[in-house]
N, C-alpha and C positions, 0 to 999 in steps of 0.2 A: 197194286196197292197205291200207287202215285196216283191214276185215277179216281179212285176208290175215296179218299182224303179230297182230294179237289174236289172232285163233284158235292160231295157230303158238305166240306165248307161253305160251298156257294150257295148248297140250298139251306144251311142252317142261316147262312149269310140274310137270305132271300124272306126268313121268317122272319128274322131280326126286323129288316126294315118294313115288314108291315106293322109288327108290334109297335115298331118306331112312332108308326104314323097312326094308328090305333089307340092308344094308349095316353098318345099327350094332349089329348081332345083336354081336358082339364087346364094343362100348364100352356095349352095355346091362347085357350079365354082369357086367363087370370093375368098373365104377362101381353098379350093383345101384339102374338106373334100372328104372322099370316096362316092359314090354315097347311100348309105343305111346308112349313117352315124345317120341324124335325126330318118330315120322311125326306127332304132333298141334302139335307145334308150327311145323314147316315145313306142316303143313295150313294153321294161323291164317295165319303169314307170307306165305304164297300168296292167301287169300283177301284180307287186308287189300292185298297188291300187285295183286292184280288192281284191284280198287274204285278205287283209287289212282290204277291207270293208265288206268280210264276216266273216275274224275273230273277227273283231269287236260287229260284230249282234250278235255275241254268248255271249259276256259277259254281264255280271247281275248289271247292273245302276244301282241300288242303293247301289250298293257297290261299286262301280268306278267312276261314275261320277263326282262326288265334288271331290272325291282327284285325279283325271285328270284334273282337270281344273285350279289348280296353275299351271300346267307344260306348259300348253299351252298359259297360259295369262301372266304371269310372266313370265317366262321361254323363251319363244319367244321375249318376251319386254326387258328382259335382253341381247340376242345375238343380238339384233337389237342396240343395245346401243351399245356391246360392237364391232360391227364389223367397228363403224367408227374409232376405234384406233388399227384395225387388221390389222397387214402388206398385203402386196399387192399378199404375197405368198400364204393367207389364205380368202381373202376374192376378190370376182369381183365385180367391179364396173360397172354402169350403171344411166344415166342422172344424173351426176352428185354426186353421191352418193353411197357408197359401199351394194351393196343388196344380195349377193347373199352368203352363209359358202361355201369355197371347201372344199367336204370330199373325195380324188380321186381326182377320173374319174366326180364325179358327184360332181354339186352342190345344195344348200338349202335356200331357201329366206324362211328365220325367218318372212316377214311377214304374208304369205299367211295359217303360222298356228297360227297367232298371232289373226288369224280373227275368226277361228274356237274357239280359247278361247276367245274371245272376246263374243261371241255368249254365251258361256256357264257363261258367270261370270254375263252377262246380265239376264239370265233366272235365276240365283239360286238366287240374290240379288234383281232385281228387285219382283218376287212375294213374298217378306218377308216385301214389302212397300206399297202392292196396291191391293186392295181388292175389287172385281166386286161388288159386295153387299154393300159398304162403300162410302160413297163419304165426303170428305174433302175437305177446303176451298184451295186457291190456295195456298197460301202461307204453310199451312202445307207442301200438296205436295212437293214445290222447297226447304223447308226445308229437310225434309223426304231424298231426294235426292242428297243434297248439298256432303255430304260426296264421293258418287259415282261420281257425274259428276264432280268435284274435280277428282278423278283419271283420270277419262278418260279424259279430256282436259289436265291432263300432259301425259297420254298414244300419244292423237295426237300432243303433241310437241314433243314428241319424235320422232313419224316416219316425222314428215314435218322437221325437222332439220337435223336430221339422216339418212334418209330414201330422203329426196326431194320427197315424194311421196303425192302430195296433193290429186289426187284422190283414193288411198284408203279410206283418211280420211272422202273425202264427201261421200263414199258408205254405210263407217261404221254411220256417221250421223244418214244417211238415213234408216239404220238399225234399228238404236236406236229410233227416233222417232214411227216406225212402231210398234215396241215393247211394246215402252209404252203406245201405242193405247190399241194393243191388251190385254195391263196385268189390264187396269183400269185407264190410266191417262187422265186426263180431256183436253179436247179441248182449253181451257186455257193457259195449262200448252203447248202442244203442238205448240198454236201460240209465246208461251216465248222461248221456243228454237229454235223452226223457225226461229227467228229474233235475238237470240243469234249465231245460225249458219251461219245467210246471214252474220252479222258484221262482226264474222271470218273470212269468205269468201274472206269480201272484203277487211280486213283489211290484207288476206295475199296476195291477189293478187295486193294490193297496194304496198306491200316493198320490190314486186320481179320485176323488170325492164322484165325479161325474161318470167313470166306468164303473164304480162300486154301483150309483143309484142306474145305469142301467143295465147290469144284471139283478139288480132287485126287482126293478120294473119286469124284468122278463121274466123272475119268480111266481108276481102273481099269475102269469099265467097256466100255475104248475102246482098253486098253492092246495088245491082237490088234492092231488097225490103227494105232498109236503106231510109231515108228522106234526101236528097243533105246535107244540113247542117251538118248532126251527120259524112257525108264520108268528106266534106272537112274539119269539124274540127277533125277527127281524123286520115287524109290526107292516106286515105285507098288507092287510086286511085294511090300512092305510093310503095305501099307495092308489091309482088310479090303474083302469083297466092297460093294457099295454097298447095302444091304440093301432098301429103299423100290421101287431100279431092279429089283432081281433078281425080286423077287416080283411088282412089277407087270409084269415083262415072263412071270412065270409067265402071272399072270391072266388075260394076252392071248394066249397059248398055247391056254390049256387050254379057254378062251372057243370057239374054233374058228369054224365060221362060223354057225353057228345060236346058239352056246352054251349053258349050261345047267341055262339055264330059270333065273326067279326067285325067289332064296332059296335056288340051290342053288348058290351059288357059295363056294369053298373058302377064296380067299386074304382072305377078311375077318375070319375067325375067327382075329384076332391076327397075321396076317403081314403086313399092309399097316395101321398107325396112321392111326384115324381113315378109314377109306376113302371114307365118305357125304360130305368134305368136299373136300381138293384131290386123292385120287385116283378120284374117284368114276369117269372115264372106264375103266381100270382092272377096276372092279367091275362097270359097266356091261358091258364089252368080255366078261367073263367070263361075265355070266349073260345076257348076250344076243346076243351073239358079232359079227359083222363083220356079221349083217342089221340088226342093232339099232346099232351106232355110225353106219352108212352110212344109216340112216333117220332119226336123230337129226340127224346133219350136213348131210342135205339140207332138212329142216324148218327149220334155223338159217340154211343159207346163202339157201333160196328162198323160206321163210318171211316170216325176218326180214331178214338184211341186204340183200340186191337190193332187197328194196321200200323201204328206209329211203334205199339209194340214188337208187331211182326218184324219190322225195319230192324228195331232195336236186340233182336234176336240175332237175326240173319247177315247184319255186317258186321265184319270183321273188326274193324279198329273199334276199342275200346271207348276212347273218347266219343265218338260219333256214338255210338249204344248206348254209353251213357247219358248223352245228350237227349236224344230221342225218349229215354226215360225219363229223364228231367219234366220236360215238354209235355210229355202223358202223362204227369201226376199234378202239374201245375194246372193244365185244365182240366182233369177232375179234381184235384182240390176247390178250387175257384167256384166248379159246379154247385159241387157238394156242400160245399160249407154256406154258400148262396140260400141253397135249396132247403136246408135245415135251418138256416133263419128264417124263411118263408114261412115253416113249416112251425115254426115256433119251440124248436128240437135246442135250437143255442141261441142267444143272443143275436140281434141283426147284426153282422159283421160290417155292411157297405160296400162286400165285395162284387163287384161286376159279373154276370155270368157268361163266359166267355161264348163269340157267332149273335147272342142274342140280345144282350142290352144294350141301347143309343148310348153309343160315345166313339169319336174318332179314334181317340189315343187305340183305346182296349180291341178298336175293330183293326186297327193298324198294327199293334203288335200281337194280336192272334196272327194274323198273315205273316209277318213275318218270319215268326215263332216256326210255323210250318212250313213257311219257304225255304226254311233251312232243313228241314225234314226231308223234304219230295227232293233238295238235292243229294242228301247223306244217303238217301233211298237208291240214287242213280249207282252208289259203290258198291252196291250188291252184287252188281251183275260183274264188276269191270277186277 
């Protein structure tokens, strides 16, 4: 399995940096970067995560794990605070909100390892609450809990104020709930935060004027299958096409089932912003058509996450099982929710598709993410 994971990363790694370099043919003209500008630095990113994630696997979890894990949960939640009062010299902004440490040449979005602790603060804490052989009324549980999910709803006010990043937050949700499936919590307890989360939801997509007009925008392209009523009262037949859905649904079109070929793909040349980044499925889908998305998908799902499941099965300590479940719903969440904005199924999230889209942060804390894997993987046997 530890092979199995490696190998799979590197070569999802390996596709990433062609897309990289593929794909930004648009934002190299336009910005009058050098032509290898992207593919050498998602080359460094890749190599430095790989290393990463092998020197990771060697170290001994129970001796690192919990004192790693304030660094990355606090620690992350900390730069994420602190970079909306970092001068403009130290930190880049993006939709709205500063996300990204310059350190260089290169920079670091504090959240993408804020997620990796996230992960690990959920496995050490939640199995010290919940016990597969125990079952408890409901209200113990939401008490049980009250202290934890208290942090983590000021965790997600912090990156939706700080960060303007609302869908991290609904991935990380989505995380948690799976979580407490897996660790013992009651279907109860499940539908209580379910409908704690939708409120959220809609409570914050109600006091943003600009996340309301872009799910409207993503309406019209849904408005054929809408009932007349719901388009004239929400006078969608106004709105402008969705532009991001229209052409990535080109992409996928014209992609066909072989597609065609690398480099010769049309919609990157200025119709899809940014494409090497959150539409990269899209460009992929186009220069390598439904052989190449269906050979990437099955690398990721029997590559990567079954075996991380497998792991997650077969060791003993809980926390570590739980972890490794964390980690295999985080990158199918990420996928997934990615894939269905592409797909013009949700709203463009912004979310990164984890191995394949240029960015150091997200190619760094993939590695990581599974470094900590391939070593929990090593207690198997011992």
């Amino acid at each position: 399995m530890q092979k199995k994971i490696f190998y799979s990363a590197v070569f999802l790694f390996a596709v990433g940096i062609v897309m990289s370099y593929s794909l930004s043919t648009y934002t190299i003209l336009h910005f009058s970067y050098q032509d290898y500008h992207f593919l050498f630095r998602q080359f460094i990113a890749v190599i430095v995560g790989v290393l990463l994630m092998w020197g990771i696997s060697q170290i001994d979890m129970d001796k690192y794990f919990k004192k790693l894990m304030p660094y990355f949960f606090l620690g992350s939640l900390i730069v994420i605070v602190a970079l909306y009062w970092a001068p403009e010299s130290m930190a880049t902004s993006a939709g709205g909100a500063k996300r990204w440490l310059r350190l260089g040449a290169f920079s670091i979005a504090p959240l993408e390892f804020f997620k990796i602790g996230f992960v690990m603060f959920l496995a050490i804490n939640l199995t010290k609450n919940f016990r597969l052989d125990k079952k408890v009324e409901l209200k113990s549980e939401i008490v049980s809990l009250l202290p934890y999910l208290g942090l983590i709803v000021m965790c997600y006010g912090a990156i939706v104020v700080f960060q303007n990043d609302f869908g991290q937050v609904f991935v990380m949700s989505l995380i948690l709930c799976m979580m407490l499936i897996f660790v013992g919590g009651s279907l109860r307890m499940m539908l209580v935060l379910l409908v704690g989360i939708m409120m959220l939801v809609l409570l914050a997509v109600g006091l943003s004027s600009r996340r309301i007009e872009r799910i409207k925008i993503w309406m019209v392209g849904l408005r054929d299958m809408l009932p007349s009523g719901i388009t004239q009262y929400l006078r969608l037949d106004e709105l402008p096409e969705p532009y991001q859905l229209y052409h990535a649904g080109n992409a996928i079109w014209n992609g066909g089932f072989f597609g065609n070929g690398v480099g010769d793909g049309v919609v990157k040349l200025g119709f899809l912003s940014e494409a090497h980044t959150d539409m990269v499925l899209a460009g992929l889908a186009e220069e390598f058509g439904v052989v190449g998305i269906f050979v990437v998908l099955s690398v990721f799902v029997f590559g990567i996450l079954f075996p991380i499941l497998k792991i997650a099965n077969r060791v003993e300590n809980r926390t570590y099982s739980l972890y490794c479940i964390g980690i295999a719903f985080l990158l199918f969440f990420s996928f997934f929710v990615n894939a269905m904005g592409v797909a013009g199924l949700i709203p463009i999230k912004g979310i990164a598709v984890p191995f394949l889209s240029y960015g150091g942060s997200v190619t760094l804390a993939t590695s990581i993410a599974l470094g900590f894997v391939l070593a929990i993987s090593k207690k198997i046997a011992s």
